[in-house]
Structure formats: C-alpha cells, structure tokens
TIMARRO-474255 format. One line per field, with one value per atom (N, C-alpha, C, O): residue in three letters; x, y, z; atom name; residue number from 1. Coordinates in Angstrom, 3 decimals, m for minus. Example, Ala and Ser with C-alpha at 12.3 -4.5 7.8 and 13.67 -1.06 7.14 Angstrom:
% residues 2
rest ala,ala,ala,ala,ser,ser,ser,ser;
c1 13.190,12.300,13.200,14.236,12.850,13.670,12.900,13.409;
c2 m5.690,m4.500,m3.300,m3.319,m2.250,m1.060,0.030,1.138;
c3 7.800,7.800,7.800,8.465,7.080,7.140,7.870,8.039;
atom N,CA,C,O,N,CA,C,O;
nr 1,1,1,1,2,2,2,2;
END
This chain:
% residues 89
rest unk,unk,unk,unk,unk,unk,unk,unk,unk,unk,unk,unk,unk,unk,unk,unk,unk,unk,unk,unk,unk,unk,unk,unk,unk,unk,unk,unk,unk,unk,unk,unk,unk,unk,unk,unk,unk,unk,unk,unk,unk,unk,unk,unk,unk,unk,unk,unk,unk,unk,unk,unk,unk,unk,unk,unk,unk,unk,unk,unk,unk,unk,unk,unk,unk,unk,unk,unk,unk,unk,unk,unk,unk,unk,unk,unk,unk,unk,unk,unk,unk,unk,unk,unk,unk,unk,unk,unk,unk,unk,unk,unk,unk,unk,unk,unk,unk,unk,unk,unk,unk,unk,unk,unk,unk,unk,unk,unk,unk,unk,unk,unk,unk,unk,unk,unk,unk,unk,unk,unk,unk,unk,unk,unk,unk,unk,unk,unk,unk,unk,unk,unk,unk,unk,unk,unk,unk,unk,unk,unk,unk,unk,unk,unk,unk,unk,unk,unk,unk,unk,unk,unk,unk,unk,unk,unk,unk,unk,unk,unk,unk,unk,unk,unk,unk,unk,unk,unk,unk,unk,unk,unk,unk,unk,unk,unk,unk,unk,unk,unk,unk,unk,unk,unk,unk,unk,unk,unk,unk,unk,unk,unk,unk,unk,unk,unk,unk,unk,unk,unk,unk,unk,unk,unk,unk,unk,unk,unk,unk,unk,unk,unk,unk,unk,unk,unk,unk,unk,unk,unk,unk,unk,unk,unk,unk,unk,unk,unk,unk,unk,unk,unk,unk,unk,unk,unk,unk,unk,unk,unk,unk,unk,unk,unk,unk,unk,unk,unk,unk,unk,unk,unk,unk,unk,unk,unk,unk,unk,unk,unk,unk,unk,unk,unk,unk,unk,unk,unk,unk,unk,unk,unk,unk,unk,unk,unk,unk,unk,unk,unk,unk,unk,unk,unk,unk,unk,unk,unk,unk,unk,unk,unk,unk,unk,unk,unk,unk,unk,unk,unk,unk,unk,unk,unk,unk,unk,unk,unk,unk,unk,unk,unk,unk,unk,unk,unk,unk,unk,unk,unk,unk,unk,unk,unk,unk,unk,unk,unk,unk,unk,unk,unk,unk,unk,unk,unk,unk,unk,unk,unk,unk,unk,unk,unk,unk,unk,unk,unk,unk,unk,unk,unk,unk,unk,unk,unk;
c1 1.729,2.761,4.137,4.971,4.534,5.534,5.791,6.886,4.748,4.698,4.391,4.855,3.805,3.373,2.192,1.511,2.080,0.777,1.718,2.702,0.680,1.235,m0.039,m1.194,0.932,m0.216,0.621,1.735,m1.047,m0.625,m1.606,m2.519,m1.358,m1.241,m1.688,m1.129,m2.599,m2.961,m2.142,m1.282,m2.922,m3.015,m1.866,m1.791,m0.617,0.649,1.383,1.622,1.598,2.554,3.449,4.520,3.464,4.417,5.060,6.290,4.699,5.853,4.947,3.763,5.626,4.777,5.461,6.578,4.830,5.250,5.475,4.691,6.691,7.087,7.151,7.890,6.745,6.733,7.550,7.053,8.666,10.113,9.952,10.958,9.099,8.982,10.014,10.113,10.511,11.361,10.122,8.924,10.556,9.577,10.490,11.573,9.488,10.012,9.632,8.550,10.501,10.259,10.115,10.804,9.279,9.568,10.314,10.000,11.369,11.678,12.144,11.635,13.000,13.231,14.434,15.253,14.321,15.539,16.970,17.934,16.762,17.730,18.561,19.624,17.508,18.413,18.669,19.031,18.719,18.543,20.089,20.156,21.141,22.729,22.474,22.418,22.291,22.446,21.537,21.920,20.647,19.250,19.832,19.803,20.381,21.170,22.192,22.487,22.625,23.839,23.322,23.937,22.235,21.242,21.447,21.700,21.193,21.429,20.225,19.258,20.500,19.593,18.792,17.756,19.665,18.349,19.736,20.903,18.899,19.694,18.841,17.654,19.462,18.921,17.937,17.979,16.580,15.613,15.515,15.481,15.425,15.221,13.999,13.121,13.479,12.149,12.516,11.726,13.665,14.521,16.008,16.768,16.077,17.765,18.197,17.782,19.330,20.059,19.031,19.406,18.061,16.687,16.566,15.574,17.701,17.131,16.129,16.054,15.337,13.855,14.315,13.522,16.128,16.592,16.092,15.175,16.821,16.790,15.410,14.419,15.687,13.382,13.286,12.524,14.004,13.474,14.315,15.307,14.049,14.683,14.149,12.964,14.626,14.295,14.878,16.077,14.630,14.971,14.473,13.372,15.487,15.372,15.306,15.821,14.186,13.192,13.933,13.284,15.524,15.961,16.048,16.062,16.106,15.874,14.722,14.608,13.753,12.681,12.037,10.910,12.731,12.247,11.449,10.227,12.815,11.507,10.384,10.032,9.818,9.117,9.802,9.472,10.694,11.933,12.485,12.634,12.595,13.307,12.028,12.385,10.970,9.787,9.201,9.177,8.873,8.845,9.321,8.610,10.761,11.335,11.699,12.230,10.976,11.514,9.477,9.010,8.789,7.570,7.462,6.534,8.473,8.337,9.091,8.763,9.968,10.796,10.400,10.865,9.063,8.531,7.018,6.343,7.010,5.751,6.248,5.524,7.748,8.154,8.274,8.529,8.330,8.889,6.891,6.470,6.112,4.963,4.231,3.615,4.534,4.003,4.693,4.294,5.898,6.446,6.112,6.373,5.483,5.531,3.640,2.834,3.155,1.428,1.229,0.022,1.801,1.583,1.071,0.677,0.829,0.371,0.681,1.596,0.129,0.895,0.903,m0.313,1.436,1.182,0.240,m0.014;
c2 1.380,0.963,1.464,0.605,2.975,3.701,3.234,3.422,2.667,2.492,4.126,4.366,4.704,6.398,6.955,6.294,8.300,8.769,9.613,10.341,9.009,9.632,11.122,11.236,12.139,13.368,13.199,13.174,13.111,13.324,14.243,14.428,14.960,16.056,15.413,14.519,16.007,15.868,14.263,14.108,12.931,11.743,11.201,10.081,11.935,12.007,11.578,12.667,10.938,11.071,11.808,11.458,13.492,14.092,13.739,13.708,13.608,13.098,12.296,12.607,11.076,10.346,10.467,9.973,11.144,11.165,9.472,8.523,9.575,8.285,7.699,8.408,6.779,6.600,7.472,8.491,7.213,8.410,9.329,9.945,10.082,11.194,12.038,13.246,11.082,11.477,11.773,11.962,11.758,12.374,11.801,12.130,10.874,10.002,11.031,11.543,11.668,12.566,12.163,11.186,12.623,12.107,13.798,14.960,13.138,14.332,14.440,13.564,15.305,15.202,13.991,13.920,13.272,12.266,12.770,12.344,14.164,14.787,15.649,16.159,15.759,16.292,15.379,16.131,14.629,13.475,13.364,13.165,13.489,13.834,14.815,14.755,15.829,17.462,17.406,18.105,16.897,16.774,16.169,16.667,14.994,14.631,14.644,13.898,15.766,16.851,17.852,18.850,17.642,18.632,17.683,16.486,18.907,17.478,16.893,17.220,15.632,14.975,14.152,13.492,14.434,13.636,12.407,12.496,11.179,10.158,9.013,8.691,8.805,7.205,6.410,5.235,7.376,5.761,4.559,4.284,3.233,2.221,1.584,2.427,0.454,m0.017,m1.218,m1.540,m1.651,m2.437,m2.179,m1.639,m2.886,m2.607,m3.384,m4.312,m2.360,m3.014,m2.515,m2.466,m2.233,m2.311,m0.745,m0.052,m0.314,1.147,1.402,0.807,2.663,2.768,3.528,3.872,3.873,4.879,6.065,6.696,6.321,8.213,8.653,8.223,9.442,10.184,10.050,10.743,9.244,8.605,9.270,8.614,10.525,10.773,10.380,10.107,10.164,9.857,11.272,11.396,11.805,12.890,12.580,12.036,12.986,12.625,13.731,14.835,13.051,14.004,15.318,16.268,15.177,16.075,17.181,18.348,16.972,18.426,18.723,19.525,18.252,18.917,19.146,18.673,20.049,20.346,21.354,21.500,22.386,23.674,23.641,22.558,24.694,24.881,24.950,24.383,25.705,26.134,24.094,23.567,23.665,22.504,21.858,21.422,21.803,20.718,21.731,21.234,22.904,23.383,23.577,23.903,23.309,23.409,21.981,21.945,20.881,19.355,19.334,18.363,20.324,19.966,20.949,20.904,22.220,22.764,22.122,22.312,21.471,20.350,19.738,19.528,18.891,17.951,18.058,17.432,19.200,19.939,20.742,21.344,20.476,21.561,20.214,20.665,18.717,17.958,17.640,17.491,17.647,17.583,17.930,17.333,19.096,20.395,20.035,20.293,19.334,19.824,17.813,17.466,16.902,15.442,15.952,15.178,16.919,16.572,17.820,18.014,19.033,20.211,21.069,21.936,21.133,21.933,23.152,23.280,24.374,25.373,26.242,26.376,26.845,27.525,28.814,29.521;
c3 4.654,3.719,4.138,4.425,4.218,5.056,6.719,7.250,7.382,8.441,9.467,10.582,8.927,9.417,8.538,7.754,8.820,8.040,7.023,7.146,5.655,4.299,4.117,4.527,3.255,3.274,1.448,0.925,1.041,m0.951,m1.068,m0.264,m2.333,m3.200,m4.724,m5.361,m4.978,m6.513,m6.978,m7.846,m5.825,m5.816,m5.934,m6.439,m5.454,m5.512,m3.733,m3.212,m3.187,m1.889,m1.651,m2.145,m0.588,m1.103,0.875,0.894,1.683,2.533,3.623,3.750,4.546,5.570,6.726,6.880,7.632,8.555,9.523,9.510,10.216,10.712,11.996,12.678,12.622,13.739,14.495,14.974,14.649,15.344,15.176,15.528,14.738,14.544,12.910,12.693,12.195,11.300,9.939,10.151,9.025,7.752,6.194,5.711,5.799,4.280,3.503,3.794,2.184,1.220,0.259,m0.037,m0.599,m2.310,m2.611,m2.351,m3.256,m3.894,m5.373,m6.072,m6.048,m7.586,m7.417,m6.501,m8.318,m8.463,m8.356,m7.719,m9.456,m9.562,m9.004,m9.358,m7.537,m6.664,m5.721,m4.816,m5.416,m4.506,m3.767,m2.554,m4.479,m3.963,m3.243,m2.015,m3.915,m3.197,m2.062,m1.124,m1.905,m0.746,0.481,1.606,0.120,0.897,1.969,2.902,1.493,2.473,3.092,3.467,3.219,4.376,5.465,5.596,6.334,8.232,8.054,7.366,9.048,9.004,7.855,7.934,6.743,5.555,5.476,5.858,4.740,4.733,3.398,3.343,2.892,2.032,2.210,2.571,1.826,2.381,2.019,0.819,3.352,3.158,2.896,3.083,2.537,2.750,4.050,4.938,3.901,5.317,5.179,4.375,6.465,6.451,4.982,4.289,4.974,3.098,2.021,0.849,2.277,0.886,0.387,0.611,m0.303,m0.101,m1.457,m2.532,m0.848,m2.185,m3.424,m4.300,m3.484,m4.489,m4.783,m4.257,m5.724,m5.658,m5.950,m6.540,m5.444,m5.224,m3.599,m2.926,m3.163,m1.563,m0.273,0.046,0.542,1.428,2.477,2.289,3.926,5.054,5.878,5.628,6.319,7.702,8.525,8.601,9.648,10.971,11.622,11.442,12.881,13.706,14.515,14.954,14.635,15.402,14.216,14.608,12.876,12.024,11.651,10.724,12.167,11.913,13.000,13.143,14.147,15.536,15.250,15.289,14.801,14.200,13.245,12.778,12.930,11.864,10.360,9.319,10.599,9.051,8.773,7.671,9.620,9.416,8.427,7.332,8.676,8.810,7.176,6.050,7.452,6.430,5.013,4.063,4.991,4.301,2.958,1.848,3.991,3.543,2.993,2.397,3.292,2.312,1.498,0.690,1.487,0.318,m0.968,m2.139,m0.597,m1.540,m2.048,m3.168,m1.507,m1.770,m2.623,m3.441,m1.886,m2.856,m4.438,m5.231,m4.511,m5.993,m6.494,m7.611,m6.716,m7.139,m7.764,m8.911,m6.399,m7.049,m8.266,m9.149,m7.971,m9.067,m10.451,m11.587,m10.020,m11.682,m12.487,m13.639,m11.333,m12.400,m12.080,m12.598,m11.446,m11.932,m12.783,m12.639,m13.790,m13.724,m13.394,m14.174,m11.524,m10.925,m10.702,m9.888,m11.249,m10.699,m9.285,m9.144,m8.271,m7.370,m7.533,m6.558;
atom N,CA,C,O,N,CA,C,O,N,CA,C,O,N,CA,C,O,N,CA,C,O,N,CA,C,O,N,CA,C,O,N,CA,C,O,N,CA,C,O,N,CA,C,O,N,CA,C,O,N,CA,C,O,N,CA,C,O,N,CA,C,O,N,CA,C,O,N,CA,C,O,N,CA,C,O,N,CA,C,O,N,CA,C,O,N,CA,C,O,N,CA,C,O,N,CA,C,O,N,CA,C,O,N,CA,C,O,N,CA,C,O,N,CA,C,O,N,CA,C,O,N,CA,C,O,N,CA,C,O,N,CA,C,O,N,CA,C,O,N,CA,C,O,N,CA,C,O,N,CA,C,O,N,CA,C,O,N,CA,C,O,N,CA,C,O,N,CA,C,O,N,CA,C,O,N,CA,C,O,N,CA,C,O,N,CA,C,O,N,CA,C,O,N,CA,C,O,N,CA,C,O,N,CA,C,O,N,CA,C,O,N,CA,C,O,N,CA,C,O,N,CA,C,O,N,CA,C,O,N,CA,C,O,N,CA,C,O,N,CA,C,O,N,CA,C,O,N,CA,C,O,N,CA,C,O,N,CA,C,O,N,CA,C,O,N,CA,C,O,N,CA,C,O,N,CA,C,O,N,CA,C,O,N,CA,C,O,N,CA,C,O,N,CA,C,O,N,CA,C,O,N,CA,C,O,N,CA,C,O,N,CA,C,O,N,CA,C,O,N,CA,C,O,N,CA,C,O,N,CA,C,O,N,CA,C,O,N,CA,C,O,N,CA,C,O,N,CA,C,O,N,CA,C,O,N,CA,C,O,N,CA,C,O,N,CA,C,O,N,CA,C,O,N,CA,C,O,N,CA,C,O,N,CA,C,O,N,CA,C,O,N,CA,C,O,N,CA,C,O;
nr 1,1,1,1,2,2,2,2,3,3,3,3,4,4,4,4,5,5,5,5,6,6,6,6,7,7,7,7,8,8,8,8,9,9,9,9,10,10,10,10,11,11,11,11,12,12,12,12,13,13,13,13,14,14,14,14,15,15,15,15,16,16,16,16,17,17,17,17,18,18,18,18,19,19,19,19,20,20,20,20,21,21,21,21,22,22,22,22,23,23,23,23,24,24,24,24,25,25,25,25,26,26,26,26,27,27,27,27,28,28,28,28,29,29,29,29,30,30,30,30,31,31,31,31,32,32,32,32,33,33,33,33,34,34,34,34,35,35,35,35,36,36,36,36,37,37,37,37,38,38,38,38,39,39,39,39,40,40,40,40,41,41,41,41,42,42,42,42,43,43,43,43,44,44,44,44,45,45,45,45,46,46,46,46,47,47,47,47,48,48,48,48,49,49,49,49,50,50,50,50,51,51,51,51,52,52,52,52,53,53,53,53,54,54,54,54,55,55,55,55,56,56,56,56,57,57,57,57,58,58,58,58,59,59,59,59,60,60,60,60,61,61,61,61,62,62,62,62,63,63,63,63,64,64,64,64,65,65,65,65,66,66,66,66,67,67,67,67,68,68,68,68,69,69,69,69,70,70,70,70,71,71,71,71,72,72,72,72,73,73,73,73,74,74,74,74,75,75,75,75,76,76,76,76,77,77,77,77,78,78,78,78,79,79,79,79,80,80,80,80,81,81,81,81,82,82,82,82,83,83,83,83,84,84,84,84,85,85,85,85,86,86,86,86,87,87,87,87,88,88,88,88,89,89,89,89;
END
C-alpha cells in the first residue's frame, strides 16, 4: 500500500519503511508542523500533489543514517501509538 514494509503496533501502522531507503511516519496530528522542521522530514504524499495530511511524515534516508536519526522518528511514532491505543510503556 506504502510501496515498502509497514511495522504496526497494537494493529496500528507506526512507520514503513520505503523503497529509497526513507521512512513514512504516523505521527500526532498535532505535532505535525513542529515534526516537520526536523531535517529531512517533509509532507507525505500518496502522489505527486496528493498529500496524506497531518499525521503523515515522510523522512529521508540521509537522516536516518545513524541509529539516533532512525531511532528517534520510531520513538515518535511509537508515543503517538500509545496514546490513540492506551498502551502504556
């Protein structure tokens, strides 16, 4: 559906990894501005022009070289989880 492999969480999609090596996020709606101004994250599309709106980040593969990069965009994605399934850590 993403066109990559999706990894979900308590039957939830929390990020799919992407051909390019980049990584689609679900994240809180409400941070979705602020998320944004991290390098590398950008507006996901479903096509060019089609974007999937707020909840939907795309990052790109050059920030998630490291571990802290890659890590950090599924701990995001995993707090957005927790708080729409009430999972706790």
């Amino acid at each position: 559906m993403f066109g990559g492999r999706s990894f979900m969480v308590n039957e939830k999609m929390i990020v799919s990894a992407l051909k390019d090596g980049g990584l689609l996020v679900r994240v809180d709606a409400d941070r979705h501005e602020e998320l944004l101004s991290r390098p590398g994250a950008m507006q996901a599309e479903m096509g060019p022009g089609r974007d999937m709106g707020p909840g939907w980040i795309e990052v790109e593969a050059d920030a998630l070289r490291d571990d802290e990069g890659l890590s950090s965009w599924v701990e995001i994605a995993m707090e957005y989880n927790r708080a729409v399934t009430g999972d706790q850590p």
